[in-house]
C-alpha positions in Angstrom: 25.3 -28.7 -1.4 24.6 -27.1 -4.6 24.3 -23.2 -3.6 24.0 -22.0 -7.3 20.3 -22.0 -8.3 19.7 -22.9 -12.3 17.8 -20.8 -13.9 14.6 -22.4 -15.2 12.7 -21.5 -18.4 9.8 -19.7 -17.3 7.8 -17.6 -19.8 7.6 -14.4 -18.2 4.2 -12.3 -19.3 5.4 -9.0 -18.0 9.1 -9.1 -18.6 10.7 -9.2 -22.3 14.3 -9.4 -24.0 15.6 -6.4 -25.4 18.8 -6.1 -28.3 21.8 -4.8 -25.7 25.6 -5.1 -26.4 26.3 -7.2 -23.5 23.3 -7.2 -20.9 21.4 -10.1 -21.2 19.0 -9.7 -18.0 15.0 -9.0 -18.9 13.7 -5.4 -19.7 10.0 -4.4 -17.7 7.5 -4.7 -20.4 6.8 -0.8 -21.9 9.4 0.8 -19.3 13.2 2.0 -20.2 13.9 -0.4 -17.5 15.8 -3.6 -16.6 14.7 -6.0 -14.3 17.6 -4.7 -11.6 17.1 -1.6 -12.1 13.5 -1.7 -10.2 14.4 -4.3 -8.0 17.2 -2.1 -6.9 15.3 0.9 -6.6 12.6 -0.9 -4.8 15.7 -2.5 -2.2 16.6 0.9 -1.9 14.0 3.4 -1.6 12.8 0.3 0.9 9.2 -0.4 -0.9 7.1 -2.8 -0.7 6.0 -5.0 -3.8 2.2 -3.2 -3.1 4.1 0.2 -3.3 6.7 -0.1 -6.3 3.1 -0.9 -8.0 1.8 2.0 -7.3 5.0 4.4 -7.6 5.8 3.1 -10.5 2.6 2.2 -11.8 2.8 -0.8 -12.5 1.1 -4.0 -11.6 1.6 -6.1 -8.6 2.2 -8.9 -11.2 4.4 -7.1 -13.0 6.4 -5.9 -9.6 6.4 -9.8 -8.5 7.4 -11.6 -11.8 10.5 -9.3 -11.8 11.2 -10.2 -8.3 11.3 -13.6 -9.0 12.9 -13.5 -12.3 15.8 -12.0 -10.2 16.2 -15.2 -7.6 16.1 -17.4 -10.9 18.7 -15.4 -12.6 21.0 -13.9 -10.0 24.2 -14.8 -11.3 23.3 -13.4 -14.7 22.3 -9.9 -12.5 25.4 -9.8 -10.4 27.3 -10.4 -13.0 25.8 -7.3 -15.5 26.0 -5.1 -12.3 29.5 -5.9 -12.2 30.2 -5.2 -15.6 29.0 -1.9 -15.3 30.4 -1.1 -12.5 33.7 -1.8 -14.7 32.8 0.5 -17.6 31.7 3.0 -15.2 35.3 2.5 -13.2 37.2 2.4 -17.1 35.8 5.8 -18.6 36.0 8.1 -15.1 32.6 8.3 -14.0 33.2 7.1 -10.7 36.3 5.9 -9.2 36.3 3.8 -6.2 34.2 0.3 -6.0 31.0 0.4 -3.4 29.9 -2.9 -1.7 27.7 -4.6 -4.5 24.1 -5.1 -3.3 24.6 -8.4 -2.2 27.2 -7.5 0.2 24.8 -5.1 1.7 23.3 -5.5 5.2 19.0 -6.3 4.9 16.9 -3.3 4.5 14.6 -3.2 7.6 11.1 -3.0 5.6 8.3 -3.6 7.6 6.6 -7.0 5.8 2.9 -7.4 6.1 2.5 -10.6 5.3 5.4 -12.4 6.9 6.5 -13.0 10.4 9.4 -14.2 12.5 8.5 -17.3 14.6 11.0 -18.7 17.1 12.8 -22.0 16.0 16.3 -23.4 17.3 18.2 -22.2 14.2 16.1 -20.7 11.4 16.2 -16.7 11.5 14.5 -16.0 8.1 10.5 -15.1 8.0 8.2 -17.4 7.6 4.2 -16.9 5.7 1.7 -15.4 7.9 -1.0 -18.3 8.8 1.2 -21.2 7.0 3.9 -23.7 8.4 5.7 -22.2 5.7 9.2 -20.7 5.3 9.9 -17.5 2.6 12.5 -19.6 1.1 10.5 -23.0 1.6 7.6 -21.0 -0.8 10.2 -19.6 -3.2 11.8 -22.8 -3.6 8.8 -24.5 -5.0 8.0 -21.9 -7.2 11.1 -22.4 -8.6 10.9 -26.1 -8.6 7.6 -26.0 -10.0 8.4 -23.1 -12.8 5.4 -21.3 -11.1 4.9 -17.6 -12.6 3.8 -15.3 -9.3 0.4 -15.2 -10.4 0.2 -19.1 -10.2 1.9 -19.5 -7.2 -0.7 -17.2 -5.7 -3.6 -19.5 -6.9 -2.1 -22.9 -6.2 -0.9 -22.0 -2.4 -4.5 -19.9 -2.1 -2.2 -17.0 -0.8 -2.9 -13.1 -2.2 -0.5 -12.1 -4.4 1.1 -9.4 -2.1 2.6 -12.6 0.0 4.4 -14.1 -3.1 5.7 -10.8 -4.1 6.7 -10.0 -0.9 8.3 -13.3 -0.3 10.3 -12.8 -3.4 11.2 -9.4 -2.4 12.6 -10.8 1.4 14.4 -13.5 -0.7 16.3 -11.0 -2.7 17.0 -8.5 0.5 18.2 -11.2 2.8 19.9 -13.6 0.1 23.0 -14.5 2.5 20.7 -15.2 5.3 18.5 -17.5 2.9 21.4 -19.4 1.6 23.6 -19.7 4.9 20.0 -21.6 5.8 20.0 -23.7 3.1 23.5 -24.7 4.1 22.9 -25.4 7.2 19.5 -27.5 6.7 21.5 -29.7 4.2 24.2 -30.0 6.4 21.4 -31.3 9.1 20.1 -33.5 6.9 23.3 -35.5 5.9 24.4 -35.3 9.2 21.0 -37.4 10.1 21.8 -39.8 7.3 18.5 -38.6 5.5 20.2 -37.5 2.5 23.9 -38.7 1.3 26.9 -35.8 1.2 27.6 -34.7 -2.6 30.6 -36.0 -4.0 
C-alpha cells in the first residue's frame, strides 16, 4: 500500500503563499504565521479547532482549512520543520534534537464531536451519529478536493466535526496510518483488492 498521500490542488480561501528562502508550506491569511506554526501551537496548548478560533481570532474556517492543508501536505511540513530544526542545530541556538511532532505520543484532547466505538481492530474515533470513521471522512475530502467548508455542507455535518476530524487526523497520524495498513492488508488478504507490485 501506498502510505504517502499526494497532495491535491485545492484552492485554499484562507491560506496564501508567501516569498521565503526555502519554506514552501502556506502562510494564515493576514497573520505572521505559517500553517505549522498554528497547528503546532493548537497540538500543543491541546485546543480544540472551536478554541484556536477564538484565541487566535480567527475563523473556524480558517482554523480547519489549515488543518487540512497539513494532512494534504505533510511531507512538505515535516520536511520544513526539519530543516529548521537543522539551521537552528548549525548556528547554536539549541543543541540537542527533540522527538519531532510526529514521533510524539496523542495529546489527550477531549473531542466533542467524535467518539470511540468498539470494533475488533479499529482504535481511531469515529463521527458522532454517522457510520463513519475520522479517517474514512478525511479521506474523501481529500479524494474529492473538498475545502472544510464544503465538506461540512455535502456530509450535512457542522463544521466543528470537520475541523475536528482534521485536527484528530493530525494528532494521531501513526494510529491513522498503521489502520490504513492494516485495512489494506485485510482486504488483499480477502482477495477484494490485488497486492501492489
Amino acid at each position: 500500500m501506498e502510505n504517502e498521500i499526494e497532495p491535491l490542488m485545492i484552492n485554499y480561501k484562507y491560506l496564501e503563499p508567501r516569498p521565503h528562502r526555502w519554506r514552501k508550506q502556506l502562510y494564515i491569511k493576514g497573520r505572521n504565521m505559517t500553517v505549522w506554526q498554528l497547528v503546532s501551537n493548537m497540538l500543543t496548548e491541546c485546543y480544540l479547532p472551536t478554541e484556536a478560533a477564538e484565541n487566535y481570532d480567527l475563523p473556524l474556517e480558517t482554523i480547519a482549512e489549515a488543518l487540512l492543508y497539513c494532512i494534504d501536505n505533510w511531507e512538505l511540513i515535516q520536511g520544513e520543520r526539519e530543516e529548521e530544526w537543522e539551521w537552528l542545530k548549525a548556528h547554536g541556538i539549541i543543541k540537542e534534537k527533540r522527538k519531532m511532532e510526529n514521533e510524539i505520543e496523542p495529546l489527550m484532547i477531549n473531542y466533542k464531536h467524535l467518539e470511540p466505538r468498539p470494533h475488533r481492530w479499529r482504535e481511531q474515533l469515529y463521527i458522532k451519529g454517522r457510520n463513519m470513521t475520522v479517517w474514512q471522512l478525511v479521506s474523501n475530502m481529500l479524494t474529492e478536493c473538498y475545502l472544510p467548508t464544503e465538506a461540512a455542507e455535502n456530509y450535512d455535518l457542522p463544521l466543528e466535526t470537520i475541523a475536528e476530524a482534521l485536527l484528530y487526523c493530525i494528532d494521531n497520524w501513526e494510529l491513522i496510518q498503521t489502520e490504513r495498513e492494516e485495512e489494506w492488508q485485510r482486504l488483499v488478504a480477502k482477495g477484494i483488492i490485488k497486492e501492489e507490485k
